[in-house]
SELUM-67399 format. One record per residue (C-alpha): residue in three letters; y, z, x. Coordinates in nm, 2 decimals. Example, Ala and Ser with C-alpha at 12.3 -4.5 7.8 and 13.67 -1.06 7.14 Angstrom:
<rs>
<r residuo="ALA" v="-0.45" w="0.78" u="1.23"/>
<r residuo="SER" v="-0.11" w="0.71" u="1.37"/>
</rs>
This chain:
<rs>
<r residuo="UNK" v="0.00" w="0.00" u="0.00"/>
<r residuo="UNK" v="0.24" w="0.08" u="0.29"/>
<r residuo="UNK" v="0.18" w="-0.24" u="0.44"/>
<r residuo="UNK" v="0.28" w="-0.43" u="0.10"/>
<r residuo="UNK" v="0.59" w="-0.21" u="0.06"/>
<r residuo="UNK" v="0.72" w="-0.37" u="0.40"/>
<r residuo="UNK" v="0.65" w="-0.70" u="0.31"/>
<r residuo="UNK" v="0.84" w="-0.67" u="0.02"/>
<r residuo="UNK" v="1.14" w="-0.54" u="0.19"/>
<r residuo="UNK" v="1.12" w="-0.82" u="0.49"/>
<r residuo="UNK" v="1.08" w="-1.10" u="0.20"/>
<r residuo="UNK" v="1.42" w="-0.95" u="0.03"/>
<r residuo="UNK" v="1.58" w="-0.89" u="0.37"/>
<r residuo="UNK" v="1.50" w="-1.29" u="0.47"/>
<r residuo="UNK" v="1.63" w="-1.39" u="0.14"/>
<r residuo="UNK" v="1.95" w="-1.21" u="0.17"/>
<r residuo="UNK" v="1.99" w="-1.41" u="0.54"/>
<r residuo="UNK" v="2.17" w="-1.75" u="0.42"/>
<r residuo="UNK" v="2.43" w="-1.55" u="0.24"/>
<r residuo="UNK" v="2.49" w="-1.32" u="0.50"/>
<r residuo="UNK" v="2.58" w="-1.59" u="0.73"/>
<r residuo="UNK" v="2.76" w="-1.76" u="0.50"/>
<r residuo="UNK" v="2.99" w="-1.49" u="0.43"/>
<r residuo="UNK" v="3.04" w="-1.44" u="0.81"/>
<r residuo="UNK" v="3.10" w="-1.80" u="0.82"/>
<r residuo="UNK" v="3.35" w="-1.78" u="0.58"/>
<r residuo="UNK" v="3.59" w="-1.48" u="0.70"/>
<r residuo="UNK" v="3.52" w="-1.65" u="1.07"/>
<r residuo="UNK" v="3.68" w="-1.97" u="1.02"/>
<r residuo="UNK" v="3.90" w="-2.02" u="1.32"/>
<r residuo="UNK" v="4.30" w="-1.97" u="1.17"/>
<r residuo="UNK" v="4.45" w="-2.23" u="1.40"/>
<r residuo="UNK" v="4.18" w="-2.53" u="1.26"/>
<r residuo="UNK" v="4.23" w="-2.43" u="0.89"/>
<r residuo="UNK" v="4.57" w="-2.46" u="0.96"/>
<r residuo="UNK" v="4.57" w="-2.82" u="1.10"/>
<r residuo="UNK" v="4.36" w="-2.89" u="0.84"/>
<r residuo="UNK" v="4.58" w="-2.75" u="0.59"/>
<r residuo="UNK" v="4.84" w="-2.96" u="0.76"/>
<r residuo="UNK" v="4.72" w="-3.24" u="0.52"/>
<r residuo="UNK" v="4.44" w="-3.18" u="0.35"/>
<r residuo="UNK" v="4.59" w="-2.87" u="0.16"/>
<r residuo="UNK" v="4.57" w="-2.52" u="0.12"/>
<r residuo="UNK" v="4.27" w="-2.43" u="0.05"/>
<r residuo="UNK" v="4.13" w="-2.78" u="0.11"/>
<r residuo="UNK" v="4.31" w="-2.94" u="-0.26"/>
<r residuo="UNK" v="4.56" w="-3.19" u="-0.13"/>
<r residuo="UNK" v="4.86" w="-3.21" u="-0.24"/>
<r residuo="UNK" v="4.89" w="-3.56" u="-0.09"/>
<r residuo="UNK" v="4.79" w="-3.87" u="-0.23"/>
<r residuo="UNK" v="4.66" w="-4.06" u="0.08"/>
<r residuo="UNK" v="4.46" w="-3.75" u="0.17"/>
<r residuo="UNK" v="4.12" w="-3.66" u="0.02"/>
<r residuo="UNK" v="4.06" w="-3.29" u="-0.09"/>
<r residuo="UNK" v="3.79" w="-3.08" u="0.12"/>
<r residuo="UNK" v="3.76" w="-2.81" u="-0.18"/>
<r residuo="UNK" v="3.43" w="-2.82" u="-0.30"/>
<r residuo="UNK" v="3.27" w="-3.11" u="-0.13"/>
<r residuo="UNK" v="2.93" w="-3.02" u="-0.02"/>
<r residuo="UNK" v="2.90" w="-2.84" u="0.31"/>
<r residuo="UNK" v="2.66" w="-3.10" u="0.51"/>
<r residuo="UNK" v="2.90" w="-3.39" u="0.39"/>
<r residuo="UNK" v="3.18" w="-3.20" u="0.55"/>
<r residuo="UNK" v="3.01" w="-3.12" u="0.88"/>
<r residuo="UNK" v="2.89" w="-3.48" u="0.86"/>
<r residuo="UNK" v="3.22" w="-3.63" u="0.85"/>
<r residuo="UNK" v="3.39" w="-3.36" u="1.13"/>
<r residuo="UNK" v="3.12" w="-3.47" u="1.38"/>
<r residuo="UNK" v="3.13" w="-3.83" u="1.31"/>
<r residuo="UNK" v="3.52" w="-3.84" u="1.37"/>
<r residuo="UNK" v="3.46" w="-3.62" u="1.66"/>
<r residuo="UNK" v="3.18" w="-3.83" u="1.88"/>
<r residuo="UNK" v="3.35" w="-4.15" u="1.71"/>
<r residuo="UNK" v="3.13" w="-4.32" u="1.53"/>
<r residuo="UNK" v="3.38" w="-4.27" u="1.21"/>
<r residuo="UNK" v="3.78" w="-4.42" u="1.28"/>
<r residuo="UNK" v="4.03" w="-4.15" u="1.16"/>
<r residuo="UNK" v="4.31" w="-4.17" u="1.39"/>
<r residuo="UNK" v="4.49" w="-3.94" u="1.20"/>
<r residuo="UNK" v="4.16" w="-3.67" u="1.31"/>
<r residuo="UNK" v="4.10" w="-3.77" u="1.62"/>
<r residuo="UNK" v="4.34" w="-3.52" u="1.78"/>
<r residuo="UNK" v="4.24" w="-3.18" u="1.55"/>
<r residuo="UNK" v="3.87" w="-3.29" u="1.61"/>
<r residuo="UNK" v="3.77" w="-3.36" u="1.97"/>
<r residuo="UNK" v="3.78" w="-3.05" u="2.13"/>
<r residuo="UNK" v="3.60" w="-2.91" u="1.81"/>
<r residuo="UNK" v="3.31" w="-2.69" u="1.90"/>
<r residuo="UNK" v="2.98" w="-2.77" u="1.65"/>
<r residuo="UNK" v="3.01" w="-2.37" u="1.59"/>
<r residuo="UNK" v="3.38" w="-2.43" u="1.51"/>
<r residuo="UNK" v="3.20" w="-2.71" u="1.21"/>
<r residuo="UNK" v="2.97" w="-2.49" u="1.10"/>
<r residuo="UNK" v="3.23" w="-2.21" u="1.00"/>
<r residuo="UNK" v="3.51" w="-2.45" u="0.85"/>
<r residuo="UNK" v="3.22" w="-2.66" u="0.65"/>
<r residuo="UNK" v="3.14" w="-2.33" u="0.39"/>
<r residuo="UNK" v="3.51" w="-2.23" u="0.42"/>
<r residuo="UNK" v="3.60" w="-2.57" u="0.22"/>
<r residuo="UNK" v="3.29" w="-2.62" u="0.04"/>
<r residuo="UNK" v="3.34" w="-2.27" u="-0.16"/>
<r residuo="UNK" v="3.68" w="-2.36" u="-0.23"/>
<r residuo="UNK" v="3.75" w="-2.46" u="-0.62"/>
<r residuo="UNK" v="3.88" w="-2.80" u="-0.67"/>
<r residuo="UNK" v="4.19" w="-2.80" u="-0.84"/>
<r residuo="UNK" v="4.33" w="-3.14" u="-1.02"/>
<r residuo="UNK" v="4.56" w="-3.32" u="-0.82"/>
<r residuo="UNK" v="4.89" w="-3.20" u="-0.74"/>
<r residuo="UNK" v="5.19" w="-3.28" u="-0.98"/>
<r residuo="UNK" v="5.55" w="-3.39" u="-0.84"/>
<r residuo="UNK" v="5.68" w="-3.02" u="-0.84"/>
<r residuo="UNK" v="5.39" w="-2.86" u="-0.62"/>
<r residuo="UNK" v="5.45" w="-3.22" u="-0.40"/>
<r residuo="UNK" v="5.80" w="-3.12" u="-0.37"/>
<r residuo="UNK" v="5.73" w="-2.75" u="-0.32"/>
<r residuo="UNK" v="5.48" w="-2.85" u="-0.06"/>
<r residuo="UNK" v="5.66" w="-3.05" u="0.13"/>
<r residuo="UNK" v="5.98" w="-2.84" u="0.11"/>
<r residuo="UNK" v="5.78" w="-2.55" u="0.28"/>
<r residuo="UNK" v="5.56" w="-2.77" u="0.55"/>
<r residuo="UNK" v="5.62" w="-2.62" u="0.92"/>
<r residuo="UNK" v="5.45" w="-2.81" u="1.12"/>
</rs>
């Protein structure tokens, strides 16, 4: 019976893993990359920017997909290629679940455009 009992608790401990690391993920986001990548994409990843696409919500492996294709270039985002290159694959996997948890908000109306652009500090 013993034995049982600690199988039990190592099966919930091994469950509760992925969201452990994703919370630690999360809070461990580098400040200085979710600021460039506020920069356009938005606070909280919903653009407020036509010509940009919004990061909130987008599904985490398409979002470490894109980062690492810009970065190596195999994808062409000029725009990217400066935040991106010196980006460590550790620095990818924390930004990736930052964005992807994010709620997508409807595009931006000319007063939050205005607002947004009246505030920007580069």
């Amino acid at each position: 019976m013993p034995g049982k009992r600690w199988l039990l608790v190592l099966v919930c401990w091994a469950a509760l893993l992925p969201g452990i690391s994703q919370a630690q993920a999360l809070s461990a986001a580098p400040a200085a990359l979710l600021k460039a990548c506020a920069a356009c994409h938005g606070a909280g990843g919903n653009s407020v920017l036509p010509q940009w696409p919004s990061l909130a919500g987008q599904p985490k492996v398409f979002i470490e997909n894109q980062l690492v294709l810009v970065r190596e270039g195999l994808r062409d985002v000029p725009q990217m290629k400066e935040v991106v290159t010196d980006m460590s694959d550790e620095d990818i996997v924390k930004l990736a679940p930052h964005f992807s948890s994010r709620p997508l908000r409807p595009s931006a109306t000319l007063e939050q455009l205005a607002h947004y652009l009246a505030t920007f500090k580069p």
